[in-house]
C-alpha positions in Angstrom: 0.0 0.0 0.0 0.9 3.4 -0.8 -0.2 6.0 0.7 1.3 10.2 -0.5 -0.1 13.2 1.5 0.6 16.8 -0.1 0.0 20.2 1.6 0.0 23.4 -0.3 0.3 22.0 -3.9 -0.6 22.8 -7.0 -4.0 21.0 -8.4 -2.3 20.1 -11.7 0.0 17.7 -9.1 -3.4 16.8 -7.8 -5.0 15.8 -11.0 -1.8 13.9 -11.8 -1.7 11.6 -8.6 -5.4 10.4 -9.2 -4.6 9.0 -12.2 -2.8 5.9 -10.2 -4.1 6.4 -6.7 -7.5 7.2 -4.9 -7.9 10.6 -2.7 -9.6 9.4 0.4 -9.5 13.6 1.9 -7.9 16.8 0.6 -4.4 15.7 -0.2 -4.5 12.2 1.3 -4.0 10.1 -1.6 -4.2 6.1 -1.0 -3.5 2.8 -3.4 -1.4 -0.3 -4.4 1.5 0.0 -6.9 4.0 -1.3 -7.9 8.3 -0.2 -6.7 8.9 1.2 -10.3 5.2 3.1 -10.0 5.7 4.6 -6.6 9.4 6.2 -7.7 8.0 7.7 -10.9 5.2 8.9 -9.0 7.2 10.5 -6.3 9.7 12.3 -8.5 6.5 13.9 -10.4 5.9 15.2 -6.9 9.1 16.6 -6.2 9.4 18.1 -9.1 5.5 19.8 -8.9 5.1 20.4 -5.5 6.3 23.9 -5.8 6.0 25.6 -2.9 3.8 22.6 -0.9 5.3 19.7 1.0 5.0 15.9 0.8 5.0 12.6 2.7 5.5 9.2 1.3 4.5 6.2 3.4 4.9 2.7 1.6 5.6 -0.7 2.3 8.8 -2.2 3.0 10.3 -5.8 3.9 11.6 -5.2 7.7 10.5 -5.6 11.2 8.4 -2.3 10.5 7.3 -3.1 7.4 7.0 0.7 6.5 9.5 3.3 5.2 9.1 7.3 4.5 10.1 9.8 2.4 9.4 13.6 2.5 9.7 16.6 0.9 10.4 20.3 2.3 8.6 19.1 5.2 9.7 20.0 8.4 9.1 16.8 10.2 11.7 14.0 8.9 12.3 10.3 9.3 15.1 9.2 11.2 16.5 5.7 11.6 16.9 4.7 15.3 18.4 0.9 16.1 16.3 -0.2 12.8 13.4 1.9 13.1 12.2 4.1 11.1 10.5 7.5 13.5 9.8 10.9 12.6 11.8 13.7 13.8 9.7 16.8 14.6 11.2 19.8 15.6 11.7 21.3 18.5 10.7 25.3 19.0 13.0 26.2 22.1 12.1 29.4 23.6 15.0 31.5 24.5 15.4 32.9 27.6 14.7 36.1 28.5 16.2 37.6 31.2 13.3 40.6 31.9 10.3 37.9 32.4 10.6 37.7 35.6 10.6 33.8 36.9 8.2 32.3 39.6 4.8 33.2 40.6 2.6 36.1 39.7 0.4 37.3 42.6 -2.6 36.8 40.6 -1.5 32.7 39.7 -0.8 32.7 44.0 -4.1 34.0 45.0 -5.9 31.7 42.6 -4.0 28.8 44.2 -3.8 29.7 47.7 -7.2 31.5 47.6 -8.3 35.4 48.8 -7.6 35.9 52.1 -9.6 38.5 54.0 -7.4 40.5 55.8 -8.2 40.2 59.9 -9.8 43.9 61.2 -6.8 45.9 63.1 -9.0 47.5 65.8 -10.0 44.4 67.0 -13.5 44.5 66.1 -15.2 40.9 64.8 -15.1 40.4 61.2 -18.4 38.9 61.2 -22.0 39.9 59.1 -23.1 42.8 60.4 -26.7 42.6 62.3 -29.6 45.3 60.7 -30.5 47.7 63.7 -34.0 48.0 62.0 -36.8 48.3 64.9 -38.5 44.8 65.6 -42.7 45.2 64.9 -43.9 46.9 67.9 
């Protein structure tokens, strides 16, 4: 089984690709050919893909049984002990010295909760009682 995905290509790459495969979703393209199929098929896409990326999953004899290939994609395969996994980049932040580091007060009252500071006169904190005059 082969199995191409393309993002951001032209539709004349499109039209081409569904001549020998079947698009399941928008640039998801599905089907069974042969070795000598699949590499003419994937030079067409690198040479139309144009600005738009590709991925090539197909089968191969292994422990896997799968292999990739891609194109100006920014996610790539990487062979670990005999296994085939995809590398995908990592977007390290740098540091910046004027953020402070820790807490904020507001992150500190969310977690430890308002406090009601206790009345400095001495004087109970508690509801206050309506002086109203009683019915008679």
């Amino acid at each position: 089984m082969t199995v191409i995905i393309l993002t951001a290509c032209p539709e004349g790459l499109r039209g081409h690709l569904t001549q020998w495969l079947l698009e399941i979703s928008a640039g998801v393209y599905v089907g069974h050919v042969n070795s000598r199929i699949r590499h003419r098929l994937w030079a067409k896409v690198v040479e139309m893909a144009g600005p738009g990326r590709a991925l090539l999953v197909y089968q191969q004899p292994g422990e896997q049984r799968l292999s990739f290939k891609v194109h100006d994609h920014h996610w790539e395969p990487v062979d670990y002990d005999g296994i085939t996994l995809m590398r995908r980049p990592t977007d390290r932040k740098s540091y910046n010295p004027a953020v402070p580091s820790g807490w904020s007060k507001a992150s500190k009252r969310r977690r430890f909760g308002r406090r009601v500071p206790e009345a400095r006169d001495g004087a109970s904190t508690g509801p206050k009682q309506s002086e109203g005059k009683s019915g008679s």
